[in-house]
Every structure is written in C-alpha cells, then in structure tokens.
C-alpha positions in Angstrom: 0.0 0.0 0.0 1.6 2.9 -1.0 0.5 6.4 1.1 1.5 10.2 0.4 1.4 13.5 1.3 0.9 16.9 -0.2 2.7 19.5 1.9 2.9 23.2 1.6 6.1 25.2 1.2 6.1 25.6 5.2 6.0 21.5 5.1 2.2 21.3 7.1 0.6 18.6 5.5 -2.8 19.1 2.9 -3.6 16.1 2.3 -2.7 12.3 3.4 -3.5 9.5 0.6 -3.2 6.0 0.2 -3.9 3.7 -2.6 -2.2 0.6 -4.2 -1.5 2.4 -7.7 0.6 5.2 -6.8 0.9 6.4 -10.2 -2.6 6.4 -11.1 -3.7 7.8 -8.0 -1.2 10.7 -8.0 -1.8 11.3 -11.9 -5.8 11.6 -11.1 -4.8 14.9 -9.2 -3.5 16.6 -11.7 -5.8 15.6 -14.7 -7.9 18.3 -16.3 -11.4 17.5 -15.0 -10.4 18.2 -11.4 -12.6 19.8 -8.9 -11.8 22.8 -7.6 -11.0 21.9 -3.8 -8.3 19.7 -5.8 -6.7 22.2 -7.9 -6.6 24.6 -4.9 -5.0 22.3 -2.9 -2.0 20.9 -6.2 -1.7 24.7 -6.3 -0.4 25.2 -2.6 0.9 22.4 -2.6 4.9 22.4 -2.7 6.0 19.1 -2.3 4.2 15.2 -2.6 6.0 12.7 -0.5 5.3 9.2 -0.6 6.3 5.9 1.1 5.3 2.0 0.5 4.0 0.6 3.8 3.6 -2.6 5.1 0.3 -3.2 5.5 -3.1 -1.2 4.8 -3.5 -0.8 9.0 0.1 0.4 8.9 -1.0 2.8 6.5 -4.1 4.2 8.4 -1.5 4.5 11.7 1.0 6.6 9.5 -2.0 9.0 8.3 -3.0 9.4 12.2 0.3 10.1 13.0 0.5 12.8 10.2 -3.0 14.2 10.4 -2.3 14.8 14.3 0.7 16.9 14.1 
C-alpha cells in the first residue's frame, strides 16, 4: 500500500493518501477534469511525499500520526 502526502512550502501537511496504484492515484490529481477543492489544494501544494507501507493498518497508523501533528 503505498501512502502520500501533499505539503505546503512551510511542510504542514494538505492532504494524506493511500492507494495501491501510486501512479494512477497521483496522476488523477493533476488531470484536467479536477474539482476545484483539488486544484486549490495541487496549487499550494509544494511538495508530494510518498512511502510504500507494510500493510493497509500500517497505512491508516502513518496517516494518524501525520494528520495529528
């Protein structure tokens, strides 16, 4: 399962993602029939990091742990 983040140029975190197509799921964020709440966010957004975890209940810990700071 492979999770991300979108980060701002300050590095707080927009938005925490998972999915088990990385490419395809990232890709669908910056197609053209986006809604606007999603080409806000690509447009602040500074940096996407991404990770492969373990398992999909690793996955949901990791976005806790990000979501909560």
């Amino acid at each position: 399962m492979y999770q991300w983040s979108f980060r701002d140029p300050d590095g707080q975190v927009l938005y925490v993602g998972k999915s088990v197509t990385l490419r395809t799921r990232l890709a669908s964020y910056f197609a053209t029939d986006r809604e606007r709440k999603v080409i806000a966010m690509t447009r602040r957004a500074a940096t996407v990091d991404w990770h492969l975890t373990s398992s999909e209940v690793r996955s949901e810990e990791h976005t806790s742990e990000l979501q909560s700071h």
